[in-house]
N, C-alpha and C positions, 0 to 999 in steps of 0.2 A: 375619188380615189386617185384619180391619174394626177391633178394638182396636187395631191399630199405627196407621191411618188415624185413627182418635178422639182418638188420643192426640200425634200428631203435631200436628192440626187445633188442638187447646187447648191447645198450647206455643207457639205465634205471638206472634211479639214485635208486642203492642200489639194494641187495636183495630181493625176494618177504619175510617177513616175517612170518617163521614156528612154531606154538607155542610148546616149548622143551616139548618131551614124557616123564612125570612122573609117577611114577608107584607110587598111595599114597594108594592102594588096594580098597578093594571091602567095608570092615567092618572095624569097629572097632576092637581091637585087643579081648576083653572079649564081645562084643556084640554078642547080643541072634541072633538067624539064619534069625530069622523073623521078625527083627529089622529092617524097612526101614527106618524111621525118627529119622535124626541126630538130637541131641540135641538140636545143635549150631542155630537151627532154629527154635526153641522156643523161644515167645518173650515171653519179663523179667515179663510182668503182668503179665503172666499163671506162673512162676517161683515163681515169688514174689507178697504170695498174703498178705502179712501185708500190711493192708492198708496206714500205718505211713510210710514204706517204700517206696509204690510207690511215696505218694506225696511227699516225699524225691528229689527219682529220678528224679520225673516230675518238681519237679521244681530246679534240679541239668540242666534238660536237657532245661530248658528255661532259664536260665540265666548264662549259662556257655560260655564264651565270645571265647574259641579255639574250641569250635565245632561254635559257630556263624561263626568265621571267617572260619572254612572249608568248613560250607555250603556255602559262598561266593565263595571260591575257585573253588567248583563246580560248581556254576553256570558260571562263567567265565570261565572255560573252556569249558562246555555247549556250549556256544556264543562262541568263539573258533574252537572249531569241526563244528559249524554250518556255520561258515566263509567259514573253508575249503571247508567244501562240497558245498557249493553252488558255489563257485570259479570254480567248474570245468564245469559248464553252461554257457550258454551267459548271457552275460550282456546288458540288454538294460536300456537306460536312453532317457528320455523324457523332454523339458523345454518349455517352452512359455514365452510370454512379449504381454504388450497390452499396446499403448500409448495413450493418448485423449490430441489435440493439439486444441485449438482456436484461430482463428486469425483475427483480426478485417480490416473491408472495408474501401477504403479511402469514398465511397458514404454512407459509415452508414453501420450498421450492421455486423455482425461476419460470419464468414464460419468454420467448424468444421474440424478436421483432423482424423482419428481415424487408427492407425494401429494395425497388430496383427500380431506375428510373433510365430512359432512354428516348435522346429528343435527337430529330437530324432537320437538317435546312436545307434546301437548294435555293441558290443565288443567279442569275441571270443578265446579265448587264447586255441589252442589245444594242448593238453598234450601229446605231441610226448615221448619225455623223462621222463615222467612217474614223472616230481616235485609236479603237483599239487595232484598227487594219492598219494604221501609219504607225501604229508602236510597236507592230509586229514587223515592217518594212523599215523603217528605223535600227531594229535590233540585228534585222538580217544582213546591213548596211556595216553596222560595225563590227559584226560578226567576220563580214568577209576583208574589213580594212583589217583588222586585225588577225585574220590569217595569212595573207598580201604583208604586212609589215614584217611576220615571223620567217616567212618563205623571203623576206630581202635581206632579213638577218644572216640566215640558214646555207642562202649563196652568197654574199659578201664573207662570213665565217671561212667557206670553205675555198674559196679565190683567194681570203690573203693566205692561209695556209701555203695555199700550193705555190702562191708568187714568192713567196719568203721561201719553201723549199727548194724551188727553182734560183734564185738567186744564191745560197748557200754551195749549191751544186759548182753556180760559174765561179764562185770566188775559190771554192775547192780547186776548180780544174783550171785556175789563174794560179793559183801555190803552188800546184805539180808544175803547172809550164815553167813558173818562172824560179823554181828549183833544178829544173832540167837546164836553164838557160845557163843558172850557176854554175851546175857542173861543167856542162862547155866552154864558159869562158875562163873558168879555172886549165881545162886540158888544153885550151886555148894558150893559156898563161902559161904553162910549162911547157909549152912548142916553144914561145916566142922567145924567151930566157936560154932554152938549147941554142938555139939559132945566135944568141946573145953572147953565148959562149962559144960558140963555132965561128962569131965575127962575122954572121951574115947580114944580120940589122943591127940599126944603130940600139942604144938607150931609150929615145924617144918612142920609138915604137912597143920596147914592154913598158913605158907608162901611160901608154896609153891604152892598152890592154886591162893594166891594172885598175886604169879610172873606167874603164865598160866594165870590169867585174863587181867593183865598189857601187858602181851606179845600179846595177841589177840585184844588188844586195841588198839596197837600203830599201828596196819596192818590196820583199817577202813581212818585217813587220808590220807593215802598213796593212798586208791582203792578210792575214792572220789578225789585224783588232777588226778587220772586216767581220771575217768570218766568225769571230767570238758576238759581235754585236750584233751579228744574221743568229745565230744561236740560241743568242737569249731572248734575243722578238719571235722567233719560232715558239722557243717555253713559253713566254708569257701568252701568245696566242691558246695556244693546246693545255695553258691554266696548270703549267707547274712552273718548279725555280727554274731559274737562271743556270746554267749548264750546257754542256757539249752534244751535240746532234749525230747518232751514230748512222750515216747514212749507207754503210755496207758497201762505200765504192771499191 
């Protein structure tokens, strides 16, 4: 018995699987001593609390068709692993049939027939060589690759979101500055021309005024096709058209 067991034991299909000892330490490299809670497990509503943004995100995350399709993934391999493991139990199966026959007399009248038939199986597959425990570790393996894949979707989704909100925000508050700068260098302009007429400066100093107002003017269309093409990469992120971004500043 002990050789049937030894030799059973060293016909297992494969290795038992060890998960590799990494050393990825204790902290963070600048984290405070008394820091237990990683970042990384803070979710994004306590992060992001513009409220424009979340519903950004939320609705990045309901219509974004490669996290849908990972969550399918998931669940099919869910159903998967669940295969496996039950595979390594009996199988029992149960069926039945009922017939209802009539048959008529040659004196008159019918007589009835009625059968019932009912057969069940139990099936057992014992896992000498250890295939259906590696089909079951197999399934729990892509099981988890592929919730790891959905959850790299799920945070890359919501990181471009908020980079591309974030970005939209600077080129916003790059329009206001350098519409503010216009107006200045317009009041600027009409100091200098007083001064022009009172004989204080020459010419050359309101042209040259004029070319610092011309030169800050030509930067406002440039930061508006910015801001239209931050816009519509936002839309297309968050799965609708192309359109203006109303961020309530």
């Amino acid at each position: 018995m002990l050789a049937t067991v030894m030799m059973t034991t060293g016909c297992k299909i494969g290795p038992n699987y060890r998960q590799p000892n990494v050393d990825l330490g204790k902290n963070y490299r600048f984290a405070s001593a008394m820091d237990s809670i990683s970042f990384g497990d803070t979710s994004w509503r306590y992060v992001y609390q513009d409220p424009v943004l979340q519903n950004l995100i939320k609705k990045g995350i309901s219509n974004n068709f490669d996290l849908k399709m990972a969550y399918e993934r998931v669940n099919q391999a869910r159903a998967a692993f669940k295969k496996a493991r039950a595979e390594i139990w009996p199988v029992i199966s149960v069926s039945g049939a009922a017939t209802f026959n009539q048959q008529a007399l040659p004196s008159g009248g019918t007589v009835n027939f009625n059968d019932y038939y009912a057969t069940g199986n139990l099936s057992w597959e014992i896992d000498i060589w250890g295939k259906l425990r590696r089909a079951k570790e197999s399934a729990r393996a892509i099981l988890l690759a592929n919730e790891a894949f959905r959850q790299s979707i799920y945070i890359s989704l919501i990181a471009e979101i908020a980079s591309g909100y974030f970005n939209l925000l600077e080129y916003q508050d790059e329009y206001q500055i350098t519409t503010f700068n216009v107006k200045i260098r317009e009041e600027a302009l009409e100091l200098v021309r007083a001064k022009l007429i009172a004989g204080t400066v020459s010419g050359l100093v309101v042209a040259q005024a004029e070319a610092e107002l011309a030169q800050v003017k030509t930067q406002i269309p440039a930061i508006q096709k910015a801001i239209g093409m931050q816009e519509n990469a936002l839309q297309f992120l968050v799965g609708a058209l192309p359109g203006p971004v109303i961020t309530g500043d």
